[in-house]
Every structure is written in C-alpha cells, then in structure tokens.
C-alpha positions, 0 to 999 in steps of 0.5 A: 871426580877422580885424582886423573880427571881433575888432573885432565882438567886441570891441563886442559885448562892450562892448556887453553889459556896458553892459546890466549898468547896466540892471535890473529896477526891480521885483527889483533886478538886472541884466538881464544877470544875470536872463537877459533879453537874448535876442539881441545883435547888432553890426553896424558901428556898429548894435546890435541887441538883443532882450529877453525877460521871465518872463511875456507879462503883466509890468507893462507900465511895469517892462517899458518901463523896461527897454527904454528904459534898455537903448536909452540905455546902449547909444546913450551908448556912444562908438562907436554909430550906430544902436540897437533896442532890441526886446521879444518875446513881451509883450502890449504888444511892438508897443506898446512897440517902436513907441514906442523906435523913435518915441523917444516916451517913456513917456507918448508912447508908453502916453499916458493910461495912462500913470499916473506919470512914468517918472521917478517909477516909477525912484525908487520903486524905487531907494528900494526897493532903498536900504531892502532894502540897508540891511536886508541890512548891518544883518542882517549885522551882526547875525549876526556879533556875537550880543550886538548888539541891534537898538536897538543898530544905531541908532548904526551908521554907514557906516564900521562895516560890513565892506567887502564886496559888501552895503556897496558895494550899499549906498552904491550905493544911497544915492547913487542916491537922493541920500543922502551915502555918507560914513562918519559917516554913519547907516545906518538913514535913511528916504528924506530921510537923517534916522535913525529914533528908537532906539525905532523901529529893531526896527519899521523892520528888521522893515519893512525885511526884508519888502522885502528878502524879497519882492524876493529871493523874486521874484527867485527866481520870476521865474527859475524862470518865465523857464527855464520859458518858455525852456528854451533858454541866454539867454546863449548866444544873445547874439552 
C-alpha cells in the first residue's frame, strides 16, 4: 500500500473512533455502536460523514444532537480541514444540513421550535444516563451478595463497587454531570450529589430501573428498526 493511502486509512480510522464520543442522548450509546454512521469518507484534510437514523420520524433535536456532536469531535481532530457532517432519510434532513453547513446552531437552525437549549436537551440525558448507571451497579451488588438488602445500599459508596465495565460507566456518568468520582463517595445521589434518606432507597431503585429498562428496551427497538430499514452492513459501508 502506498505512503498516501496508508495515511488515508490511518485518519479514517482515527476519524471513526472520534465518533465513538458521540451518543444517542436518548439510549445512551455510541453511534458507532448503534450502526448510525452510513458512510465515512476521508479525503486529504476533509472528512465527509453520513448518518442514518431507525425511522424518517425520530426526534427531530436527539437527531440534530447527534450531528452537531459528530461535526465538533471530528473538527477538534489536529489534523481536519473541512468537516460535513450529513443526515439521510430523515424529514428534517435538509433542515438539519443546512443549518451544520451554515454552523448556525440548534436554535438558529429550528428557530421558534426550538423549545430548549441543546445545552439543556444534553444534560437531560446525561442525568439519565448518570440514574440507570447507578441503578445498574447497585443491582449488581445486589446479585452477587443475596443477604444485602436494598436499605442496605444506602451506605454503599464508590470504593465498594467491583472494578469493572458498569463502575467505569459509572463514575463516567458522574463526572459528566458534575458529580465527585472519589471513592468515599455515595452511590445512590439525586442529581445535586446529596444521597437519598435510608428510608428512600427501595422507592428510589425501583425508579432508577425503570429508567434503565426503558433506555436498554429502546435501545434494543431502535436496533431491530434500523436492520429493518437497512438490511445492508452500516460498518462495512464506512470507508
């Protein structure tokens, strides 16, 4: 292979995992991962990218979300000139291109209906993701010790989770809302870091599960509709 192609396969490689930062707000995992990257294309300095969804009718903002992350970790690369970021096959495709291309942001680009800050829109569900985590480490605890009980997981901080996938998600989900990832800490917070009282915890895991569960069974959806609309290989389009 030549010295300019292993070049152009080296940034397209590089290029690719930069959009494994980028995730669905609504289910919580990477787009690489959900099979939403339809093309990737690298050519000298310019990256060419397009993104494809489950349905023409998903939320219009999670999908402008998406774009306008996968455009900002691909322009923060060292060694991008010019990035496109493009959606296919969605009913506000032309909407939501034109305004990346015109970098006019969330509100500048759905103006009035535009409801909410993408800022705020994000931290909605990085807070969601935070509460499912949480769930999901404690549940954990749970299976492998039958004599806990759930008041028992009021005490439970950091340092007494396992080391493993679901502590590292975890503490990535803390610290991305803000929360302390030390090990003295509680696991079982609301949203401002302060632990739920003892007589709380059974009604604040049961909460905590349904989040998890709807964002995983979505998840699972979400996949199952994507196949169903593209039987095609997404990751063996990406070149």
């Amino acid at each position: 292979m030549s010295a300019p192609a292993l070049a152009r396969t080296s940034r397209t490689d590089q290029a690719f995992r930069a959009l494994d930062a980028v995730v669905d707000p609504e289910l919580d995992e990477p787009i690489t991962d959900l099979e939403f990257v339809r093309s990737l294309d690298v050519d000298g300095d310019r990256v060419t990218v397009h993104l494809r969804l489950p349905t023409a009718f998903c939320a219009p903002n999670f999908a402008y979300l998406m774009c306008s992350d996968a455009k900002d970790v691909l322009t923060a690369l060292d060694w991008t000139g010019e990035v496109v970021v493009e959606l296919d096959d969605h009913h506000d495709s032309d909407l939501i291109n034109a305004g990346l291309a015109a970098d006019a942001g969330y509100k500048g680009t759905f103006r009035h209906e535009a409801e909410s800050d993408l800022d705020e829109l994000r931290e909605t569900f990085r807070r969601k993701a935070h509460t499912a985590a949480m769930e999901r480490s404690l549940t954990g605890l749970l299976r492998v010790d039958p004599d806990r009980t759930p008041e028992s997981l009021h005490g439970v901080t950091l340092a007494d989770l396992p080391a493993g996938p679901a502590t590292d998600a975890l503490l990535r989900r803390r610290a991305a809302i803000g929360l302390p990832t030390g090990g003295d800490r509680p696991v079982l917070v609301g949203h401002d870091g302060v632990p739920y009282p003892a007589e709380q915890v059974p009604l604040k895991l049961r909460m905590a599960r349904s989040v998890r569960i709807s964002i995983e069974g979505n998840a699972h959806f979400c996949r199952g509709l994507l196949k169903t609309r593209y039987p095609e290989s997404v990751k063996g389009s990406v070149s």
